[in-house]
Each structure stands twice: as structure tokens, then as C-alpha cells.
N, C-alpha and C positions, 0 to 999 in steps of 0.2 A: 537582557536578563539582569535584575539587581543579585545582589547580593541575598536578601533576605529570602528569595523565590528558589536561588541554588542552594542555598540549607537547607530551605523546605522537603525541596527534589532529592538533595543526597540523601536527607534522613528516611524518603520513602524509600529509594532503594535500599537501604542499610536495612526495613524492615521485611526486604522482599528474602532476603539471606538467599540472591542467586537466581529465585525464580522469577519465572518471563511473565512481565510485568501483565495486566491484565486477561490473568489465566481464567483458567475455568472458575465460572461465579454466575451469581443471580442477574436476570436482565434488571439496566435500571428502571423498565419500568415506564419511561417516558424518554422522549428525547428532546431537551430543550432547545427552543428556538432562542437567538442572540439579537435581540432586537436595532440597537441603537450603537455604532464603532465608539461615538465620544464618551462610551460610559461603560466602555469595557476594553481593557488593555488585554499586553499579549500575557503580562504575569495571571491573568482571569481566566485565560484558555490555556496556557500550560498548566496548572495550578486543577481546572476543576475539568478538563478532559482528556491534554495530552497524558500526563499522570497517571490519571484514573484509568485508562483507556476505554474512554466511552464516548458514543455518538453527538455531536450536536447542528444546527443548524441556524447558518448566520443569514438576516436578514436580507431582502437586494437593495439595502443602504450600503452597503459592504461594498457593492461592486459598482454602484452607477456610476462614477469615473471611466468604467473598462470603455475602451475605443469600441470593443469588441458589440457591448451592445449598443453600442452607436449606431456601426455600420453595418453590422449583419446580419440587423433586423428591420422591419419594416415599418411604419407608424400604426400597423396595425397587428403589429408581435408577431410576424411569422418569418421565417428566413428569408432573408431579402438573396433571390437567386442571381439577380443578374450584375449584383456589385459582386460576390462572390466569384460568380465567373470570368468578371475583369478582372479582379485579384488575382485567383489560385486556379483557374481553368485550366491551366496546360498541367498542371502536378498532380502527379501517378500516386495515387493513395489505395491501401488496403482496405477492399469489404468483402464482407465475410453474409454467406446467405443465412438468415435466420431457419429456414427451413429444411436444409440438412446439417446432421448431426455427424461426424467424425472422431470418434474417441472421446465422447462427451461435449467438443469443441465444434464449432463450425468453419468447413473450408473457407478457406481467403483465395481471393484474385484480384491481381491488379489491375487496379483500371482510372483512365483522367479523370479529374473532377466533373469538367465539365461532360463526359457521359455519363456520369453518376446522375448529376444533376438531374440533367436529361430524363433516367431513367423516374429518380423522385419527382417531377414534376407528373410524368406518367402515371406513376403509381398514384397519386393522391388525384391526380383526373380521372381513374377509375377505380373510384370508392376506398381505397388501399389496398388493391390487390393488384395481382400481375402476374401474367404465365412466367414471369423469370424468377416468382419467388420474391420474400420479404430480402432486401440486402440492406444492410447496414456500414458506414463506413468508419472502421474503426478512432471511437471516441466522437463521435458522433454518429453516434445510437439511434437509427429510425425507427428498430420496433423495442429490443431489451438486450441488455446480456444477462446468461445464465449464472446461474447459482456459483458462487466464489467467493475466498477471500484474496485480498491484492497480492500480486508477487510481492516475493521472500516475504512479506507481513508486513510490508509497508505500511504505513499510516496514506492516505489521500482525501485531496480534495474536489469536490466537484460542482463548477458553477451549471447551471442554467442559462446560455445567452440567448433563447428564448424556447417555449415549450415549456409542459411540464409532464414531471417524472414522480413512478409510485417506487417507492423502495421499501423492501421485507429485507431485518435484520435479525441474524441471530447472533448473541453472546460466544467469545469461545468454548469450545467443548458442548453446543450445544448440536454441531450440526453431525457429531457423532450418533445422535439420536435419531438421524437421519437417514442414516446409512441403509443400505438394502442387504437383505440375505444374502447378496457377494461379496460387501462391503465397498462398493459403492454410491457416491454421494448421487442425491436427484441431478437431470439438468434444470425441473422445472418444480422450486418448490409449492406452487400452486395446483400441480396436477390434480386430479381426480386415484390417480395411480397412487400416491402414499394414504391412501385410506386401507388399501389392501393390506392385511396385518401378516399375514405371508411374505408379500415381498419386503416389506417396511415393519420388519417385527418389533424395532424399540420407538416407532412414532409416536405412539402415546406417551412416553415420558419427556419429549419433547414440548418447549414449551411456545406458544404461542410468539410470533415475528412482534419485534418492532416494525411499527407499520408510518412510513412518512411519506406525503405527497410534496413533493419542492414545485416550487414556483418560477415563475423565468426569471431572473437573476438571482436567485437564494444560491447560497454555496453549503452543500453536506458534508461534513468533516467524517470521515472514514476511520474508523480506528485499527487497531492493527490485529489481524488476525477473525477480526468478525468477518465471516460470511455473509453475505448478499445478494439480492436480485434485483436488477431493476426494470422498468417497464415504461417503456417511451407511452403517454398518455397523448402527445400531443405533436405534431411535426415539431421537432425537438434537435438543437444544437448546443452541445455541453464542452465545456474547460474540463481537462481534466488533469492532475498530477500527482504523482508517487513518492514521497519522499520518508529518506530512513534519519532516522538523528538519536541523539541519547536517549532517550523516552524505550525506544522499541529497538535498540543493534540489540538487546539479546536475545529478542523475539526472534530475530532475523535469522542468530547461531544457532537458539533452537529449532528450527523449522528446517534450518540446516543441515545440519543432524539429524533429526527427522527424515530428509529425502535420504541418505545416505543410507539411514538404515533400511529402508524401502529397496531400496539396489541391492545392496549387499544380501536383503532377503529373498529377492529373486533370484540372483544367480547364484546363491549357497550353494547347491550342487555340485559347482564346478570348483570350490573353495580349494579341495585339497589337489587338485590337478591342472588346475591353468597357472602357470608361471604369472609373475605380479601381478597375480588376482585384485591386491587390494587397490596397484595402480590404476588397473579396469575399473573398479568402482567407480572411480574420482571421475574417470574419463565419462562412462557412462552418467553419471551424475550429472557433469558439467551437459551433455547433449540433451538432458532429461531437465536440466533445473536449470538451465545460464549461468550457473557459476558453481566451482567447485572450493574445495577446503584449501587449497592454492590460493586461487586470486581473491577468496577472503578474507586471507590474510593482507594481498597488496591494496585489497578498498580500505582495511584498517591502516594500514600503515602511512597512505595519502590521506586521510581523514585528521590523523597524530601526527602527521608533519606540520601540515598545515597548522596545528594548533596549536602547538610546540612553538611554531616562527610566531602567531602572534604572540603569544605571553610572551617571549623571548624579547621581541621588539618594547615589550610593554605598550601596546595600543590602549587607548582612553588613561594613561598613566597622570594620576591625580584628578582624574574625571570620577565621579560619580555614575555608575548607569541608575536608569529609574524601570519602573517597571512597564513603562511605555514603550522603553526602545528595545526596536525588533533588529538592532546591529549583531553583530561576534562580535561580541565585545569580550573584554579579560573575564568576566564572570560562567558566562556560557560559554569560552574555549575550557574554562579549567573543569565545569562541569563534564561538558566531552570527556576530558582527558580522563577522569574517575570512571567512568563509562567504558570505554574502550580501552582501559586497562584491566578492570572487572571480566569484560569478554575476553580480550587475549590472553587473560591470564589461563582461564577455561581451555580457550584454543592450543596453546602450547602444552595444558596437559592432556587433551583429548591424543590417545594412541593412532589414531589414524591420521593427526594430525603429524606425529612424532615418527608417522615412516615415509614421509616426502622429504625428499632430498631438497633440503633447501642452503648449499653449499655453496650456490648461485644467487642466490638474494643478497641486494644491495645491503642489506639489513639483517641482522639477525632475529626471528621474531623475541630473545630473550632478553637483546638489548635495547629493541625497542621497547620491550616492557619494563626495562629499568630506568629509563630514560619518563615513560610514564608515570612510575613509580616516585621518583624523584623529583619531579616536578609537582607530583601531589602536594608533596611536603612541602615546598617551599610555598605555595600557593595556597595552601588550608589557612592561613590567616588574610587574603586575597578580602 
């Protein structure tokens, strides 16, 4: 990150006054495709998507390097099984049957690859079907997964290493328009069943999906909090990854907050009669969400260590970054640090945050936040 690209960034959050960045808003409308790497830097995708938070889709000039589609494809684009099976044959990996449903979700079972394989070789020698059900092996999608957005609201990417995939996007706050009479989301937003205006009374004010087909090695940049479905179009092997950074931690607090209130509003009943009720939350939260108002506090506080030691060292100290380099460099740690000072400042005044005993913490979350604080300042002229 240069310098000029972290003005940019601070000044957009300084217009957000707190709100989670790519809230509810009009779809754009389109989603661009990235054609060509030599003529587009990373200040060009922080700048016109991370930001923004909206969808786009980078060329398969992006990836032809990957080993990946080297070897684990065939010369004529389909999964090459039997290098696969020398590779990763003995590794117990989770699939999950496309065909039944569990609390919205689909059962998983573990099973070797190479019985997987086995079973997918089957499946597509008899026409795609099979008495054992559609199965898919998780992040590598045989037929779809259902309607979602990324844990905590990550931002992710997703290549293609051969196959192609249809994907329907909706903007934040749209897939509230989606909800059913229980207030339940679809698992399938292409059903036949959201025409029903009974079960799906606010569909109509919902607005039509972003609609994009990827190619085999295109990569989809996921933005944070949109909703999604995807649909395996073709025997299909996909990269996939979740990552949170300054752009979207307050998306991540909100959505936080968000599950918490969801707990606390189911078991309200028992508010004034179960002894540390509110610590039940947390607990129930963490079984409900992977992480509670606890440990995210200690992902912040490894995030601000970490960034803290570089500017401390002064890493790149008399270097220039340009807008090409995708390092941590001293520009993009101080950005961080404005970031996840912004959040913990929230966190340490959130009340639920203010009744965990944190009398055991290496750290106090206040003087971590002075520590961040004070580094802003020496660093704003950076």
C-alpha cells in the first residue's frame, strides 16, 4: 500500500462515522471483469472494490502460474483423477450430501479421497446421478452450495481450477427481502417456492441477483456480507479462501453483535433466573458462531501486536512503497492499526463486552487501545 491509497482509505472511513462498510445499498448493477494483471495493481482493487465492497472478477491470466492448474487438470479441462489420487488418496476429507437438508445445512461425513473419487467417477458414468445422492467435497463443490454469506463476513476469493460455476448475488440487506413468513432465509434461491407470496411475503421488493458464470481459472472476489449461491455447471474443482483485514473487521464486530443479540433473544426467558446468564450467552454464542466477545478480542490483539512490532522495527524505513506492492509494509500496518483501534474502541465500550472478566488477559483491552492510539499519532505523518 502507498501512502496516497491509505489517505484515500482513512478518509473513506472517516465518512463511514462508524458504519459497517458496505451496508445496505443499490446493487452495482454489473460486476466487472479484470482483464489483464500488468495493468492493474493492488491500489486498483483496494481502491475500486475492497472499499466499496462490491463484487468483481479477475481474468484466468491471474492464475495461469498456479501449479494447481497444471496438475489437476487434464489437457482436455477436466479433473485429472488419477494424479489426484497419487497425491491426496489417503486424506480423510469432509462431504456433505447435496440432497439432504439439516437445519438449512447439509450433513457431512468423512470419507478418503480416493473413495470420493471413486464415487465421482461413478456418478458422472451414470449420467450424474447416483443411489447415494448428489455429494460434494467440501470447497470442491460437485453440484452447489446453498444460499449464504461468508463466515463472520469475510471477504473471499474463489478460483476455478477447472469447471465452471453460475453464481446469484445479492447486495447487503437485500437478502432480508427474502426471508419467509418465519423469517427464514431460502436454502435455494432459485426455487419455484419464493414465488409463493404467502410464504415469501416481501419477495417482490427484492431485487433481481447479480448473475455471473466463471470460467475455469477466473478468480470471484467475494465481498463481505453479500449473500450467495453457487451452482457447479460443470465437473468443477475450485480454490477457495476467507480472509478478514481493515476494509471489513467492523463488519466482522457487527455481525458479532448481531449473533449475540440473536442468543440472548432466545433465551430471554430465563434472563432473570439463571445465574450468569450473560456468561451463557457468550458460551452459547461461541458453540453457535466459533467465536465469542472473548477471543475477539485476542484475534485483535494478535492482529495489533503484530503491527505495532512492525512500525516499531520500522520495516521499509526510507523506502517508498508504490502502489504495486502487495507487502505489510509501514503504510498498510498503520492503516490496520486506525482500524482496529476504531473497532476496539466500540468493543471495550459494548456492556457485554464490560462484564467478562478480563483480569487474566496478558493485556488490558484499554491499554491496548492506548498503545493504538498513540501510535496513530506518531504515524499520521507516515
Amino acid at each position: 500500500m502507498d501512502r496516497e491509497t491509505r489517505v484515500f482509505a482513512e478518509s473513506h472511513f472517516r465518512g463511514l462515522r462508524g458504519r459497517p462498510a458496505g451496508g445496505v445499498g443499490a446493487s452495482p448493477g454489473r460486476v466487472d471483469f479484470i482483464e489483464r494483471p500488468d495493468s492493474f495493481s493492488y491500489a486498483d482493487f483496494f481502491k475500486r472494490y475492497l472499499l466499496p465492497n462490491v463484487p468483481c472478477v479477475f481474468s484466468s491470466a491471474f492464475t495461469e502460474g498456479w501449479g494447481s492448474r497444471r496438475h489437476w487438470v487434464t489437457a482436455a479441462g477436466k479433473p485429472d483423477f488419477e494424479h489426484l489420487l497419487r497425491k491426496y488418496g489417503e486424506v480423510v476429507v469432509p462431504v456433505a450430501n447435496c440432497g439432504l437438508r439439516e437445519y438449512n445445512s447439509n450433513p457431512k461425513e468423512q470419507m478418503l479421497l480416493r473413495d470420493y473419487i471413486s464415487y465421482w467417477k461413478d456418478y458422472i458414468q451414470g449420467g450424474y446421478s447416483s443411489p447415494r445422492g448428489c455429494l460434494y467435497l467440501k470447497d470442491w463443490h460437485l453440484c452447489r452450495s446453498p444460499f449464504h454469506a461468508d463466515i463472520f463476513r469475510s471477504f473471499s476469493w474463489s478460483v476455478n481450477i477447472c469447471g465452471r460455476k453460475k453464481w446469484f448475488f445479492f447486495p447487503p440487506g437485500q437478502e432480508e427481502a427474502l426471508r419467509d413468513c418465519h423469517g427464514g432465509l431460502p436454502y435455494d434461491v432459485t426455487s419455484p417456492a419464493l414465488l409463493d407470496s404467502q410464504l415469501y411475503p416481501m419477495r417482490e421488493h427484492c431485487s433481481p441477483p447479480l448473475e455471473v458464470t466463471q470460467e475455469a481459472g477466473e478468480m470471484v472476489f467475494v465481498p463481505s456480507g453479500w449473500h450467495h449461491q453457487v451452482h457447479n455447471l460443470d465437473d468443477t474443482i475450485s480454490i477457495n479462501h476467507n480472509w478478514v483485514n481493515g476494509c471489513n473487521l467492523a463488519n466482522m464486530w457487527h455481525f458479532l453483535q448481531q449473533e449475540l443479540r440473536a442468543v440472548q433473544q432466545e433465551v430471554s426467558e430465563w434472563r432473570d433466573t439463571m445465574p450468569d446468564w450473560h456468561q451463557h450467552c457468550q458460551v452459547i454464542m461461541r458453540s453457535c458462531s466459533g467465536i465469542n466477545f472473548e477471543e475477539f478480542y485476542h484475534f485483535l490483539k494478535i492482529i495489533a501486536e503484530r503491527r505495532l512490532l512492525l512500525l516499531a522495527k520500522g520495516m521499509g524505513h526510507g523506502e517508498v512503497e508504490d502502489s504495486q506492492d502487495t507487502r505489510l509494509g509501514p503504510q498498510q500496518a498503520a492503516f490496520d492499526v486506525s482500524r482496529i483501534a476504531e473497532v476496539l474502541a466500540s468493543v471495550v465500550a459494548h456492556p457485554d463486552f464490560q462484564r467478562l472478566d478480563t483480569s487474566m488477559f496478558s493485556l488490558q483491552p484499554e491499554e491496548l487501545l492506548q498503545q493504538l492510539e498513540e501510535v496513530m499519532v506518531t504515524t499520521a505523518s507516515l
